[in-house]
Every structure is written in C-alpha cells, then in structure tokens.
N, C-alpha and C positions, 0 to 999 in steps of 0.2 A: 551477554556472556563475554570472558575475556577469552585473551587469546590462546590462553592451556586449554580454556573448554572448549573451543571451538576445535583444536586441532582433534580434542578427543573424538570429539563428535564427529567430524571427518574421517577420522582414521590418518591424518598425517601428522608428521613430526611438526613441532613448534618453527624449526629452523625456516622450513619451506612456508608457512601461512606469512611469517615475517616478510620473507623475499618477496612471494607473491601482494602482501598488502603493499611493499614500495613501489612494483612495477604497475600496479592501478592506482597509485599515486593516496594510496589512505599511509596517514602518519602515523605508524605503530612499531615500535621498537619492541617490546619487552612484552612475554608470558601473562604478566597480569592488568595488559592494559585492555581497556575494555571496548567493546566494539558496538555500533550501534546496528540499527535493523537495516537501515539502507546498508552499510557496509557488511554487514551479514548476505546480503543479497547482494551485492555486487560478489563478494567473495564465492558464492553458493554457484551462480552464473557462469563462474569461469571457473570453477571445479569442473564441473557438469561439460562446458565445452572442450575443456582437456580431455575428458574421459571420451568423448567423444571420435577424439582424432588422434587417438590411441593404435585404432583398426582403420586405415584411411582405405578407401574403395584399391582395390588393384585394378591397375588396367594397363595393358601391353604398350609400349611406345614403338617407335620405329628402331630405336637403338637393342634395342630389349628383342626384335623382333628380330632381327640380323643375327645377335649370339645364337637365338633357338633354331635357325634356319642351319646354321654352321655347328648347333650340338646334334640335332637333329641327322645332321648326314652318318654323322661315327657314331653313334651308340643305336644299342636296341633293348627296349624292354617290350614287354606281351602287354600292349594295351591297345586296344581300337586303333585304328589308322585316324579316325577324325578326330579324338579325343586327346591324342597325345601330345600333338602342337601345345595344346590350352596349359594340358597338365605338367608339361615340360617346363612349359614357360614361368608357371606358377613355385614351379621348386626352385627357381634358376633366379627369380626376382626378390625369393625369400632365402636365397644362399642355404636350400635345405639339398641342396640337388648333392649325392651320393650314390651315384653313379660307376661301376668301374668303364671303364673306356679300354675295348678289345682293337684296335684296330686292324686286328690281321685276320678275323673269325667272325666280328658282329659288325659287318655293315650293310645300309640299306641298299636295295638296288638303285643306283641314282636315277637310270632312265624312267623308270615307272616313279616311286614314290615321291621322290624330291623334286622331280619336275613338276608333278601336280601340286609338290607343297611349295615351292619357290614360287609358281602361276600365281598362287591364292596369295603369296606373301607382296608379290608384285602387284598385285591388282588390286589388293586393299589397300598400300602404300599411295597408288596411284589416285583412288577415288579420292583417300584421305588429304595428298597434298593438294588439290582443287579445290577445298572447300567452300572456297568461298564462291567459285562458280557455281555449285552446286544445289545454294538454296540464296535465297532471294529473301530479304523480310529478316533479315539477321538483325538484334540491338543495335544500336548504336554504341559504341562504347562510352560515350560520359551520358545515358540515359538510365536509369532505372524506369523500372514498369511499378506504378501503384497498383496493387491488387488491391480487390476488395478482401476483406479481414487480413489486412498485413500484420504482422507481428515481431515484436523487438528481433527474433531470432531470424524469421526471415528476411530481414531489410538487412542486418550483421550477414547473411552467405549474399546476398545480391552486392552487396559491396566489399566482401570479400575480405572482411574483419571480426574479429571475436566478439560474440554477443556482450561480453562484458563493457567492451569500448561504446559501445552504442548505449549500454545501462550507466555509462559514466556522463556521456555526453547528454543522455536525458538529466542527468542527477542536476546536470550544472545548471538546465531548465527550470530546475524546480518540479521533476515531475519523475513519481517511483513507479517503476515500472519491472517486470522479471521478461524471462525469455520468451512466454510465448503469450505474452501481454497485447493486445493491438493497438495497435498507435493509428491516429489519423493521418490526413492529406498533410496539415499544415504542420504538422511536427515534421511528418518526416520531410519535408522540404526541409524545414531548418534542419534537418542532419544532412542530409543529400548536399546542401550546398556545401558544408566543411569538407565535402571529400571534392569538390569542383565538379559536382555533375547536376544534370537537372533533372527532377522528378515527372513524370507524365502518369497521366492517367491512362488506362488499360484503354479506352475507346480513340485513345489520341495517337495512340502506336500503330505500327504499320502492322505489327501481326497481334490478334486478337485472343491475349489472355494468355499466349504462349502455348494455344490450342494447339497450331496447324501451321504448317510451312507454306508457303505460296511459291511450287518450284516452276521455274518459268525454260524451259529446254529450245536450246537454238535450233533450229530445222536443218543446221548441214551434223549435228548430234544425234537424230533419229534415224534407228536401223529398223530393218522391216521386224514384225513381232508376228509368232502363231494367231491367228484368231480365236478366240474363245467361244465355243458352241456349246448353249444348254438346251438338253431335251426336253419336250412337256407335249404332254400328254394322257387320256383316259388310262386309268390301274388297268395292267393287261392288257395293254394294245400290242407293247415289244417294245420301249424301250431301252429296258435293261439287257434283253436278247439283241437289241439291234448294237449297243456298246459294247457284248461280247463277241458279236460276230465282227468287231473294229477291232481290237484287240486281239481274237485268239485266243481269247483263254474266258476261263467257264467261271463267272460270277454270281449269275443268276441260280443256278443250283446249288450254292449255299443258303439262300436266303429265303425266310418261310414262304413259301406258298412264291414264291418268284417276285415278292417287290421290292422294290427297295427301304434298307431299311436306313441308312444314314447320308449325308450327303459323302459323294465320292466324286472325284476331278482324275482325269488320265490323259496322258498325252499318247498320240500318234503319230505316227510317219508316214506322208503321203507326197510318192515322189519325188523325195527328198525335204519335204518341207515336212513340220510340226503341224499338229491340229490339237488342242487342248478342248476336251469333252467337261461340261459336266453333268453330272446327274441325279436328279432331284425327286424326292420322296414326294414327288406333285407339285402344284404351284406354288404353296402356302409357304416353303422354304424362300423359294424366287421372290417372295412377293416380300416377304420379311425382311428377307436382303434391301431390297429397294426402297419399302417404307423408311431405312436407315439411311438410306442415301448412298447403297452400293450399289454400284454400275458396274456390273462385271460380265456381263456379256454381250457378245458382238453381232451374234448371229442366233436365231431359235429354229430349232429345229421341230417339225410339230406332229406326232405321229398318228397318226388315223389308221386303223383296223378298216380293210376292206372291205370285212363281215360283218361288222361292225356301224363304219361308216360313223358319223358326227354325234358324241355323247355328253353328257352334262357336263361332264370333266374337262373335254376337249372344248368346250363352248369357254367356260371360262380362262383356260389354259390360251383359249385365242384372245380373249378380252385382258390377260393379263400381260401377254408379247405385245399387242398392239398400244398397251397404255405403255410400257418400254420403251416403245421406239425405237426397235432397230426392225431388221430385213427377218421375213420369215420364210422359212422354205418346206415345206408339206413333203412328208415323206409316208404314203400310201402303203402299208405294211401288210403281209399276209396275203398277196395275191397268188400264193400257189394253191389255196384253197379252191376247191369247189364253187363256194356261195359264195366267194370273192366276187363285189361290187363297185371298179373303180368309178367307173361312169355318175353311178351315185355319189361317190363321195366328192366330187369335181360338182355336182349340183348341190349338193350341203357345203360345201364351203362357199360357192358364192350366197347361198341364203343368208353365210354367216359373215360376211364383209370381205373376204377374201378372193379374189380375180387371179383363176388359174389361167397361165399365158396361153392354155389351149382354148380359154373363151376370150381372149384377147385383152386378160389383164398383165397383171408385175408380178403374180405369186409363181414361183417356180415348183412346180411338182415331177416329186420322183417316182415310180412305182418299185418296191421293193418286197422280197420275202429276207427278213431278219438272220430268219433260223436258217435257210441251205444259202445264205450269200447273193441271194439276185439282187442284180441293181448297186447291193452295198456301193462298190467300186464308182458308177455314175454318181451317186449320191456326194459320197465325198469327192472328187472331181470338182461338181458341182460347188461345194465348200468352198474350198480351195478358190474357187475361178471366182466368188463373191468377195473373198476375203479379200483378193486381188486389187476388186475394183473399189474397195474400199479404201486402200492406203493404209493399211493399221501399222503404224508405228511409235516407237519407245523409244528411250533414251536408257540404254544398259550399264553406263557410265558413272553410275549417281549413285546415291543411297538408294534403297530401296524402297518401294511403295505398292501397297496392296490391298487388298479386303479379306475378311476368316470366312473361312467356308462353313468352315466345321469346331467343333471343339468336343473332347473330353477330358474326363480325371481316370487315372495310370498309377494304381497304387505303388506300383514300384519308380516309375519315375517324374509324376505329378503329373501338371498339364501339359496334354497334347494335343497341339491346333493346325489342324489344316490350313493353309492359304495358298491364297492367289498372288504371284507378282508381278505387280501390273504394270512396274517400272522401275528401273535399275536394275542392282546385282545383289542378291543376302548373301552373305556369307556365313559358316563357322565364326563364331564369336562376335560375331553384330548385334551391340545392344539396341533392342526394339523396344517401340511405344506399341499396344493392338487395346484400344479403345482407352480403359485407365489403368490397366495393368502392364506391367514395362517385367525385361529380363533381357540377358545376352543366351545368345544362341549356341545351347549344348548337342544337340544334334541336327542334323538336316537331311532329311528323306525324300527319294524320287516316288512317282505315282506306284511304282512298282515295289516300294519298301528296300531297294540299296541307297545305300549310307553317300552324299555327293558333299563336294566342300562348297559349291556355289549356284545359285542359280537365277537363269535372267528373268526377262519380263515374259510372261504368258505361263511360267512355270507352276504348276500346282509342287507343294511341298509341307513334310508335316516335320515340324519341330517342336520339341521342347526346352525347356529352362522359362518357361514364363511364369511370373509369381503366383495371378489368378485365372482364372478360367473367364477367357473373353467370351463375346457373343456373337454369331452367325452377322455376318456383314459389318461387323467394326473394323473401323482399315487402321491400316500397321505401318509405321515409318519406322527405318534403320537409321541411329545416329552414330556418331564417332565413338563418346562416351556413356558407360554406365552411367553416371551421374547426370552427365542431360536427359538422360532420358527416364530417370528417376522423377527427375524432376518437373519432365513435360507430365507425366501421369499423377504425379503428387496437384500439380495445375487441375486437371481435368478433374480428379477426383473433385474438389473444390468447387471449381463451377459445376459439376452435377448435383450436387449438396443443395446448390441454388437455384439448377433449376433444368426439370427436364426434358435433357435433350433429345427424348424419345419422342417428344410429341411433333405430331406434324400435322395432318388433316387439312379443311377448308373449312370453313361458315361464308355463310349470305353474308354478314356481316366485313368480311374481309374480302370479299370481291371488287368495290369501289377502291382500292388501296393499290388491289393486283390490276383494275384498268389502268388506275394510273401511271403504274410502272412500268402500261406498254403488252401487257397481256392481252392477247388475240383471241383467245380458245377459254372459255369455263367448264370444264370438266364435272360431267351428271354423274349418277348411278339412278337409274329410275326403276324402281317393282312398283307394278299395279297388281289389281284384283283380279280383272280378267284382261285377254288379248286385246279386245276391241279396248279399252281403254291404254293397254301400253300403246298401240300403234296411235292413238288420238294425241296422247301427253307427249308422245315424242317426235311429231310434228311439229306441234305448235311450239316445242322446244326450239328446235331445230330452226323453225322460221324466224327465230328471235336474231335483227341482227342490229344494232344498237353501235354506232360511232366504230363499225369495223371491227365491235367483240361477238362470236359468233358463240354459242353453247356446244357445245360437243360430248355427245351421250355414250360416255365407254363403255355401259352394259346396260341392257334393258329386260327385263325376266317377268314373267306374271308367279307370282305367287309373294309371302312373304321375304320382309329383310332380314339376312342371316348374314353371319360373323365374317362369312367370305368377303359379302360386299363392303363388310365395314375394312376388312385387311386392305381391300383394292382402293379402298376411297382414302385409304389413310396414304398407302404407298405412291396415287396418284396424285394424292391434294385433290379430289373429287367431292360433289355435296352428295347424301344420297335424297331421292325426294321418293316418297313412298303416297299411293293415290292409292285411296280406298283400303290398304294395308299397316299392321303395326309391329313393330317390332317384339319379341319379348323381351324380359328384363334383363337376361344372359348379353345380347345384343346390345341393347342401350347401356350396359358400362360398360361395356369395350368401346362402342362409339366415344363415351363420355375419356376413357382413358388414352384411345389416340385421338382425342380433339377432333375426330369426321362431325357435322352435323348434320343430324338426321333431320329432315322437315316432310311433314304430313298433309296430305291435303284431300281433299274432298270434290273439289271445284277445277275445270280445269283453267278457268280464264284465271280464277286465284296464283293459281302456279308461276303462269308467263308472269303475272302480274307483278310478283314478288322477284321476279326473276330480274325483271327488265328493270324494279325499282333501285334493287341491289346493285346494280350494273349502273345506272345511276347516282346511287350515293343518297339513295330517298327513302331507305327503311324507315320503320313507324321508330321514334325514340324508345332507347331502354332507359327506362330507370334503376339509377341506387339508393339503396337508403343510407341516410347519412343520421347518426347519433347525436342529436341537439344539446341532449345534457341528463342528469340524472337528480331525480329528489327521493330522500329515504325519509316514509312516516313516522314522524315521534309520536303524535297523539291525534284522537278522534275527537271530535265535537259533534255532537247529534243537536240537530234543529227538524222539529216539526215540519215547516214549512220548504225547507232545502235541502233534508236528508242529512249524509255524514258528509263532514267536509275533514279534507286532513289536511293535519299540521305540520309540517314541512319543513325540511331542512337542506337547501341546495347543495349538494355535496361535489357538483362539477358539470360543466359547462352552464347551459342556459335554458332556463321552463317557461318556452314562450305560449300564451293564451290563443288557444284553440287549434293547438300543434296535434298531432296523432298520438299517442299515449300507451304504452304498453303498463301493465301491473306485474310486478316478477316477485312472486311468494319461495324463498329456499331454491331458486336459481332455477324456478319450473314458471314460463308464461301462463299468466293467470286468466288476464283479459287483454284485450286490445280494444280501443274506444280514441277519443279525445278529450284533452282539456275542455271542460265546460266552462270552468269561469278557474279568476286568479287572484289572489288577494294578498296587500304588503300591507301588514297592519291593518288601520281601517278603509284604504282607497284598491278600488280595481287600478288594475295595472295590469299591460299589458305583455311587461317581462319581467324573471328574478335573475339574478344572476347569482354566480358561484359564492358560497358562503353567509350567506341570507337566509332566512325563515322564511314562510310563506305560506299562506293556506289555500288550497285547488279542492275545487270537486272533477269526478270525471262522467261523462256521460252516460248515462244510462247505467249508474253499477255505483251499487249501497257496499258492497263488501267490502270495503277496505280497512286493513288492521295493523294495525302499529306494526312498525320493524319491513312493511311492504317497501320496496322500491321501485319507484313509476320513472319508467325509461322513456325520457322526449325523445322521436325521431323525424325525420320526412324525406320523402322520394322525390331525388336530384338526376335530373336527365343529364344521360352519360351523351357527348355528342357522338 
C-alpha cells in the first residue's frame, strides 16, 4: 500500500507517517509512494510501541515525595489515613490535584499524623538510597541476560531502545522479523555488541533467570527478631483454645465445632518482647509450606491431651516437626481433668522419639490447662528463653522478604494474602514479587486487623493490591519499582511455563548424586503389613552404613501408603518403601505428581540391597527407547513359501534387519514383533536408509496391508 493507505489504515494524518518513515530512516516523501512489507512492519512496530508509552507506569520518586509530605501537612480531605499519601501523590504528579487549601481550619495534627507519615517517608528514602547495599547479584551494567525464548521486543526494553530500532538493525542483517519474534543466541550478540555490551547466557549470570536475589546481610546489621511458633497437634486437643487463652480474646467460638478453619498468624507480648503464633488447620498446611521450600518456623510447639495422651494425628504431627528440624517443645494440655494422664503421655512420647528432660532427655515439657490459664505463662517463658538461646536475628533495613501464609479472593477489593516477614521492612506502597504474581501495596493490616504503614521481620500482615492470588508458602520480595517487579514475575511466569517448580521428591535413582554432594542422611518413609515386619525392615535399614551415609527412617507405620506419607516424602525429599503393602491409584499420582518414589518389596534382604546399591551408584540399567526410523506399506506380495512380504518405502531415518518392529494401523499399535528379513531389490541387506524402497517381512504376523507403517525402534541404556 502507499502512504494515503496506510495512514488510513492507522488512523493517522499523512504528515506524521512521512516524519515518522524519515526518523527510521525509510525514504518516502509523498502520499503516493509506496511502501513495502518490511517497512510496513517496521512502521506497524513503532506505532504499537508509541501507543504503548502513552500511559508510562507512575511511580513516586523522592522529589515527588517531599511536595506530598509538605501538601500533606496543610490540607484535609476524608480519606483513610494509609491511602491518602498514594492518592495524593497520584493527583499531584498528574497536576489533577484541586484541592482548596484552608490553612487556618483544615490542618492535620502534626504530632500524631505527620510524624508517622514523615517516619514512613524517612525510612523508605533511607532503605531506597542504599540499594545497592541491599542486594547482592545486581546486572552488571554492559551485560544483558539471554533468556531462553527472547524476543525482538524484549532484547529493545533490556537495552533500553524502541522495538523498531532493533527491527531496523535486524533488517540490515538480512533477517525480518516483528515484536515479539524470537531471535537466537548468535543474533542477538550481533545486536548487543552495537550497543557496547556483552551477551551472557542465563546459567553464566550470577543470578539465575532473574528469579531470586542472593541478599547477603553484615552481622553488625542484625537486630534480634520475635520467634516464630507453629502449633501442631491431634483435632481437639486445644490448640486453638491454648492461642486464645495467648491472646485474650475468644476465636475458637466462632469457628464450627472449635477447629480451625484457615491458616491464622498473631503476635504477642511477653515481657516486653514479641512472640509471633501460628496456627494450622493440622499438618498438611506446615507440610505444604515446606514441600515449597518455606521455612518459616522457628520453634513447634506440640500439644497432647492428657486424656488423651499420643494420637495418630499427634504421631505424625511429630514425624513432621522432626523432618523440619527445629526445637520442639510438648505442651501437655488439659490436666485439670479427672482422667488427666501426664505420666502416660511422658511414656508415649519417648515410645515416639521424643526425650522428656524428666527421663533425661532435650524435649522440654510443660504441663498446662488451656481453657482456665494453668501453666500458659511457664510455657511462653519457656518460649521466649528458647528463642533466646537461639539468636534469631534479621536485618529490618532492607527490602523486604517473606513467605504467604494464606491467601483469598475479596470481591470488593481482590486478593488478599496473608504473610510472614521474615526480613526487612514492607511498607505502604512496596511493589512486591509473591511467587509470579507482582503488585504495590494498597493496604497493610496487623494480626488484629488495624490499618499500620510498616512492618519488620517476624510480623504476620495481610495486604492487598496483588494482581493474582499466590499460594500457601510462595515467598515475597519488595523492590524499589513497579516495573522491576513486573518484570521479575513476567521471568517466573516463563520459567514455570518450562518447567515445574513444584516438583521436589527423592528416587533411588538420585541418591548416588546426593552422596556425592556430601549427603550424610537418606531419608525413608517405610509401611509394612504387619509390626513384626516394620520393626525387622527398619533395622536392617538402619544398620546400613556405607562410606559414612547412614538411612534415616522419618516415619514407620503398619498398614497401607496414603497421601500423607506421600506430602511428608515430597516435603522431605524422602523414598517411601512399602513391604508387603500397596498403594492405591489416588496415591500413586500424587507420588507420580511430586516426583516421591514409591518402591515395593516383598524380601527383606532385597530392600537393604537395593538400598546399599543405590548408595553406591549400582542400580540394575534403565532403558530408552529410541526411534530408529519409519517405513510406510505401498504394496503386498503373497508367496506360498514366505507369506506376505511388503513393499516399502523408507520415509525417515533407518530399517535396520532384525531391529524390534512395531505395526501402527490409523495411529493405533497393531503389533509388536521384529524384522525378519530385509530386501534392496534382489540382495538381502542388512540396512535401508531414508528414501529408498525396500521389501521386509516381520516375524510371526501375515496381516500386513497397504498404507500400515512399521515403526523401527530399540532400547538404549540410560547411564
């Protein structure tokens, strides 16, 4: 088309396509000159990137931030206290702000308001002028990162030029290409170098993919932080009574029948210091956290009914603190009862691995009643005096860093997600990454539901403005800008596309790999059929000990393997090995979808055996099959003496004589056999190769009929 049609076609005046064809350097003066398709797409290109930067991202600077601090004092309109900084600032950067200004009638109190909002102004300023102390694994600036599927449009924002300049600069290559075209390695190097910088590939960079920051914090920068305690425990023992009897206020009497129904995070005061609770709808929350790779607690707090004493729930609840790895401390609940049993439950916890310091172990037990307050005060003491000896400390100074506790959808104001922060400060208006959904922070809630502008590490807090609804244990970084942080999740999204990051698990197969990297410990899940065979398969586990790597059996059960053990072996990186028992099919794809594997056996000496060879690096070979080549039947020939033999046409790779053989009738496996014999014209031969005729019979099997295709394959040991 020419240049009248094209503007039609756009919608712009002739005047402006002219100017624009000069500034990308195409030579067109006049209405009716004509254009080709390349220069149709370069023009198209940089339409489309104009329209883009139309609406450029807002985002507050420090100068910006100073005016609203100083409009902020003299005016008052009726809007939230957290909200009005944002919304102020947004009228004020778009010159929409209409405002009267009373100064003798409408001002704010300075002592309460403005101090807290100058604190927040100061303290963002401050984190912000540090940046570059603050993360570690920054670009280089003359590096580009190669991603894998890079595209014309994104190599033009990594270098900080208009996609058009980059469709020019291909053009000159000889290679047409539009905006979100992918270009490879060795292209974009030739364009990387005209800007003076050098190209690296994503595994060559110091940070990986633009996933994750690597924040490295100097030790005279860490202040002490609250510990973090999650409860666990059998339904009904009193957890959620022992959290309201922390608190003081009545939780559990909302909720059906007293359990918990969502995950919930509270802070307390003891002493003067913070204690940060959480509290979980059973293990399977904790465990999902973890499978993900969130570590978010410090301390487990484990609760056992007197009356009660040691339950299925509580069995696992220990096998899941203990695969955790931190300090657990037994809190004996319900002793104002009658048929209160502490003594018992001090004998069932050592049956269950656990060494109460009154038979001369490390587990610390409290005796308490929930409901009228006994003990509570020892217990948390007790807390407190662990957390102590622990050191737990953060760096408040930084962006922030944390894990989601929780998440819902808020018809009226979208997602709202619980978190934890585990390190730095979030603020009011911190745009955040939490797993591949990104936003800036439009509110900020204490455990208590009031509205706060800031909060440090150990803080539970619920916000919204995030775009999707993350998931239980996805952790959260605060960066400077909206647009970084668009863009680390625009990252993420991409590499999950490729491949997923949910999977975690162990195989036999991957244990030779983990000794060599230094791994001590192989982590079991074992079910047997009956007793006498768990306590047999977990000795002779146990006695395995092989260049210093020892087995180590985080739960052992008689009866069938069910979905729990598969959560624990996924969150652990555990095998599960099941003796005399089988899984059902519910079970084996959830194994199959967090990569645990399950292995079966029958034998006990088989078990060590495969254990110890695994450990070794001596499993029996697997094989692949690998696709040698493909012939499709033209025609049949019938012989008395030889059956039908067909006539062949090699259509790709290679039909080598006496290979394995499949028959594929309408895309459905017919037969499976071998090549019997192979024929080039009139001499046996012992290969055809691609593009050839040839006539095969196959072993044992007459049916063969025009239009079949007989798929060569064989099985290639994987090392």
């Amino acid at each position: 088309m020419n240049i009248l049609e094209y503007a039609m076609d756009v919608d712009k005046d002739v005047s402006e396509i002219i100017n624009l064809c000069k500034e990308l350097g195409i030579n067109k003066n006049k209405e009716e000159d004509f254009l080709t398709d390349e220069e149709i797409t370069i023009l198209d290109n940089e339409i489309d990137s104009l329209k883009e930067n139309l609406n450029p991202d807002y985002e507050l600077d420090e100068e910006l931030e100073e005016k609203v601090s100083n409009l902020v004092s003299s005016i008052d309109i009726d809007l939230d206290e957290d909200t009005k900084f944002e919304k102020i600032g947004k009228q004020e950067s778009q010159k929409q702000t209409n405002v009267k200004i009373n100064k003798g009638n409408n001002k704010f109190n300075k002592n309460n308001n403005n101090s807290s909002k100058a604190k927040f102004l100061k303290g963002k300023k401050e984190i912000y002028k540090h940046r570059d102390k603050l993360m570690t694994n920054q670009e280089e600036d003359d590096v580009i990162v190669y991603d894998d599927n890079m595209t014309v449009g994104h190599l033009a924002d990594k270098l900080s030029v208009t996609p058009s300049e980059i469709i020019k600069k291909l053009f000159n290559l000889g290679i047409m290409a539009t905006i979100n075209q992918e270009i490879n390695y060795d292209t974009c190097e030739m364009i990387v170098i005209d800007y003076d910088k050098k190209l690296k590939k994503e595994e060559q960079t110091n940070k990986a993919n633009f996933e994750e920051y690597e924040i490295v914090d100097r030790e005279e920068d860490l202040e002490y932080r609250p510990p973090v305690i999650t409860i666990m425990g059998h339904v009904d023992h009193g957890k959620t009574t022992l959290l309201d009897t922390i608190r003081k206020t009545n939780v559990a009497s909302g909720e059906a029948g007293g359990i918990t129904q969502a995950i919930g995070a509270y802070q307390v005061e003891v002493n003067g210091k913070k204690i940060t609770f959480i509290d979980t709808p059973g293990h399977e929350a904790f465990t999902e956290m973890r499978s993900r790779g969130a570590s978010v607690t410090d301390i487990v707090v484990l609760i056992v009914a007197a009356n009660d004493g040691i339950m299925p729930q509580t069995k696992e609840a220990i096998d899941h603190a203990k695969a955790a790895g931190v300090p657990i401390v037994v809190a004996i609940n319900k002793i104002d009862l009658p048929e209160a049993n502490p003594e018992r439950v001090l004998t069932e916890l050592t049956e269950n691995g656990l060494i109460p310091e009154a038979y001369g172990g490390d587990v610390v037990v409290c005796n308490i009643s929930a409901k009228k307050g006994i003990g509570v005060n020892e217990l948390l003491e007790t807390l407190t005096l662990i957390s102590e000896m622990r050191e737990l400390k953060a760096n408040p100074n930084r962006y922030a860093t944390g894990t989601v506790l929780e998440a819902r959808s808020d018809n009226k104001v979208g997602s709202v997600v619980s978190l934890l922060v585990q390190s730095g400060t979030l603020r009011i208006g911190d745009p955040v990454v939490i797993g591949t959904s990104y936003g800036k922070i439009r509110s900020l809630k204490d455990d208590k539901g009031n509205n706060i502008t800031m909060a440090g590490p150990s803080t539970p807090v619920e916000i919204t403005g995030i775009n999707e609804l993350p998931t239980a244990g996805d952790k959260f970084m605060a960066f400077e800008t909206e647009k970084e942080a668009r863009n680390v999740s625009e990252q993420r999204k991409l590499k999950s596309h490729n491949k997923d990051t949910n999977r975690s698990g162990m195989s036999l197969d991957d244990l030779y790999s983990l000794v060599k990297d230094g791994a001590k410990e192989i982590n079991v899940i074992l079910k047997t059929d009956v007793k006498g065979s768990e306590e047999a398969v977990r000795k002779s586990l146990e006695k395995i000990n092989l260049d210093g790597v020892r087995v180590n059996v985080i739960r052992s059960g008689v009866g069938t393997i069910t979905e729990s053990d598969v959560k624990l072996g996924s969150a652990s990186n555990a095998i599960i090995i099941g003796f005399n028992v089988r899984p059902n099919g519910k079970t084996t794809e959830l194994a199959k979808e967090a990569n645990v594997e399950i292995r079966l056996y029958n034998i006990i000496y088989k078990v060590v055996e495969d254990m110890e060879a695994a450990i070794k690096g001596m499993l029996d070979p697997v094989y692949e099959e690998k696709i040698l080549g493909e012939a499709e039947v033209r025609q049949i020939f019938k012989f008395s003496k030889i059956g039908n033999i067909a006539g062949c046409h090699v259509t790709s790779g290679v039909i080598k004589n006496g290979s394995d053989a499949r028959i594929i009738r309408d895309g459905i496996v017919i037969y499976t056999s071998k090549i019997a014999s192979l024929q080039r014209e009139k001499d046996q031969v012992k290969e055809v190769n691609s593009g050839y005729d040839c006539g095969l019979t196959i072993l044992d099997y007459q049916d063969i009929r025009e239009g079949d295709i007989i798929e060569v394959f064989m099985n290639v040991e994987v090392k």
